[in-house]
C-alpha positions as protocol buffer text, in pm:
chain_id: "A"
residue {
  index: 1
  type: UNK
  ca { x: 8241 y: 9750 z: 10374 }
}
residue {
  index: 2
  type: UNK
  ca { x: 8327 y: 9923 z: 10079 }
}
residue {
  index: 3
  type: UNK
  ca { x: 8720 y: 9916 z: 9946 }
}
residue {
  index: 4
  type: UNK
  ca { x: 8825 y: 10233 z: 9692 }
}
residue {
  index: 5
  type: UNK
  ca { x: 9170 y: 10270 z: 9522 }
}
residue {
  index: 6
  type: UNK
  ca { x: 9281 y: 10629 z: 9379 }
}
residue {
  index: 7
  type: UNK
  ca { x: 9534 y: 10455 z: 9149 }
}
residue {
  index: 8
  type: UNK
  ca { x: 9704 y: 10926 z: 9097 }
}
residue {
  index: 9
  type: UNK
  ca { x: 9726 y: 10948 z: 9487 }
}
residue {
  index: 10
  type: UNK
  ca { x: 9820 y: 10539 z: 9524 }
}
residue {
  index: 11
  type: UNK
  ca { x: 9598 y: 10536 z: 9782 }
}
residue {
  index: 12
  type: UNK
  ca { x: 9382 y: 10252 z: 9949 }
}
residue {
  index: 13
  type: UNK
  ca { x: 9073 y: 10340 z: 10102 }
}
residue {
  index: 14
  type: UNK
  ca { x: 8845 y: 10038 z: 10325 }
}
residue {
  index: 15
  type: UNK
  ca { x: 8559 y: 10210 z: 10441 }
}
residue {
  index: 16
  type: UNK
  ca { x: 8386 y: 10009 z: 10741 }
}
residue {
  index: 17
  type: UNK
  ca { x: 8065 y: 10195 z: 10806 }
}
residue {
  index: 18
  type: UNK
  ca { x: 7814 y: 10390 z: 10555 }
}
residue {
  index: 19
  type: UNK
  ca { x: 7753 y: 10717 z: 10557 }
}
residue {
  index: 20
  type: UNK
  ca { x: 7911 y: 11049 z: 10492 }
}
residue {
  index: 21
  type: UNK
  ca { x: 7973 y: 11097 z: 10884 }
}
residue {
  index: 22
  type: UNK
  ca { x: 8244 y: 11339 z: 11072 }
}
residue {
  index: 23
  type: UNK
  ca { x: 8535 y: 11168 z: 11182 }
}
residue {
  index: 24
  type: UNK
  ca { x: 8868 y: 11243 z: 11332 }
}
residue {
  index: 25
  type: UNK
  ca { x: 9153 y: 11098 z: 11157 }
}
residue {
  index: 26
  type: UNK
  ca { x: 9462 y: 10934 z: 11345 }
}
residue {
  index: 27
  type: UNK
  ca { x: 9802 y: 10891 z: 11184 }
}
residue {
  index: 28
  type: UNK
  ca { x: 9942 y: 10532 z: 11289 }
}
residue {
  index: 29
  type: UNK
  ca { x: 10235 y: 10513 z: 11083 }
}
residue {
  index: 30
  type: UNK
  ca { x: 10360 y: 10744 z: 10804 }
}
residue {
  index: 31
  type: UNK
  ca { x: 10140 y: 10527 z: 10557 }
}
residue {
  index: 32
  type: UNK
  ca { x: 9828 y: 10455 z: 10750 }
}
residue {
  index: 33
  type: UNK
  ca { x: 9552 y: 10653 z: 10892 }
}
residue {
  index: 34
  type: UNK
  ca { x: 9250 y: 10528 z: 11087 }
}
residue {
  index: 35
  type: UNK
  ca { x: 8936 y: 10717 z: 11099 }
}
residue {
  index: 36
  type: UNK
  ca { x: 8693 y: 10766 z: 11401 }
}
residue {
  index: 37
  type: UNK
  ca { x: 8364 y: 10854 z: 11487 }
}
residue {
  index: 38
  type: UNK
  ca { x: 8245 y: 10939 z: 11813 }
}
residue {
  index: 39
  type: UNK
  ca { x: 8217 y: 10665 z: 12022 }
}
residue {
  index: 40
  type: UNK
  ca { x: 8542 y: 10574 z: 11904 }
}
residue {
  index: 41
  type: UNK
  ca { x: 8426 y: 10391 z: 11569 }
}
residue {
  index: 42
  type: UNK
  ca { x: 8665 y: 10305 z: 11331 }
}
residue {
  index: 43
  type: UNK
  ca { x: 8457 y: 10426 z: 10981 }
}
residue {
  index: 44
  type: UNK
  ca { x: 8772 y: 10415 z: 10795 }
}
residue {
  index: 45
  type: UNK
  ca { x: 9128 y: 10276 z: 10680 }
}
residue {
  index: 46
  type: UNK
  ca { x: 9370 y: 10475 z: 10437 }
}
residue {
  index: 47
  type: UNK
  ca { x: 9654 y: 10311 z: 10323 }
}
residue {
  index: 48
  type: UNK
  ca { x: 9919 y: 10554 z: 10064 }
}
residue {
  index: 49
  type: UNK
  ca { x: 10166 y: 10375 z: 9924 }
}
residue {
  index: 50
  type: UNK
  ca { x: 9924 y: 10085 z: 9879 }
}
residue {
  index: 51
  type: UNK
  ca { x: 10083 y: 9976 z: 9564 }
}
residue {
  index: 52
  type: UNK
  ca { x: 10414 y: 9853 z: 9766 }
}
residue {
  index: 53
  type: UNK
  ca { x: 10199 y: 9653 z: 9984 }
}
residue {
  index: 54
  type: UNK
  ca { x: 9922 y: 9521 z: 9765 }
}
residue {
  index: 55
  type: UNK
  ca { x: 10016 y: 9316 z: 9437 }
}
residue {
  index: 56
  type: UNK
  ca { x: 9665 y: 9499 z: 9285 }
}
residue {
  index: 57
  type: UNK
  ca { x: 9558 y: 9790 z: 9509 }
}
residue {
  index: 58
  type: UNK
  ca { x: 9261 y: 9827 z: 9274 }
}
residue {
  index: 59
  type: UNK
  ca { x: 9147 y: 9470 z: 9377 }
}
residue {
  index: 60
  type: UNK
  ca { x: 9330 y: 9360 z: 9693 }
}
residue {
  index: 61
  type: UNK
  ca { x: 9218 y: 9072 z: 9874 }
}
residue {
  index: 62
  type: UNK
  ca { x: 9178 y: 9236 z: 10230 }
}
residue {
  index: 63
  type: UNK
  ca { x: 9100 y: 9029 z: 10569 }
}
residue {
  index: 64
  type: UNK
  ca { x: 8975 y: 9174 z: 10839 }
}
residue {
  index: 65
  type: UNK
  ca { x: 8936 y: 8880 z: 11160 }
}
residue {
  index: 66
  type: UNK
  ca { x: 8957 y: 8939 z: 11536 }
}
residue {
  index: 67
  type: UNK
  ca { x: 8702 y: 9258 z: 11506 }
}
residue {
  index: 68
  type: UNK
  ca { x: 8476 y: 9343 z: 11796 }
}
residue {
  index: 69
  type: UNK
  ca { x: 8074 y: 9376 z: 11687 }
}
residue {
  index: 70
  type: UNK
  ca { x: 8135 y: 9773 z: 11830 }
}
residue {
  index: 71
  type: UNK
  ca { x: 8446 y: 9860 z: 11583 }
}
residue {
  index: 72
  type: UNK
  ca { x: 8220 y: 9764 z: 11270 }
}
residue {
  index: 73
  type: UNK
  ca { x: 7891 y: 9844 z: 11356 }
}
């Protein structure tokens, strides 16, 4: 897992899988986007806005519990 923060677009980036890889990208709310690869992966998480929900976006302490061995890996 690899978290990014591009402090000019204030966006928040947790990348779940490696790889440059195609995806599709699904809008969940008007700040969050997941991304999928076939199979129905999640590779991806974008959050804009992330400095109204993270006290440092460039170093948030993220959680991720409850995930299924397929949506990581």
């Amino acid at each position: 897992m690899q978290i990014s923060y591009d402090k000019e677009a204030d966006a928040l980036y947790i990348r779940l899988l490696d790889g440059d890889v195609p995806c599709r990208t699904v809008r969940v709310t008007a700040d969050i986007s997941l991304d999928f690869v076939a199979g129905e992966k999640i590779v991806g998480i974008e959050v804009l806005g992330a400095s109204r929900l993270f006290k440092n976006p460039e170093a948030p302490q993220v959680e991720l519990r409850h995930l299924l061995p397929q949506v990581a890996g």
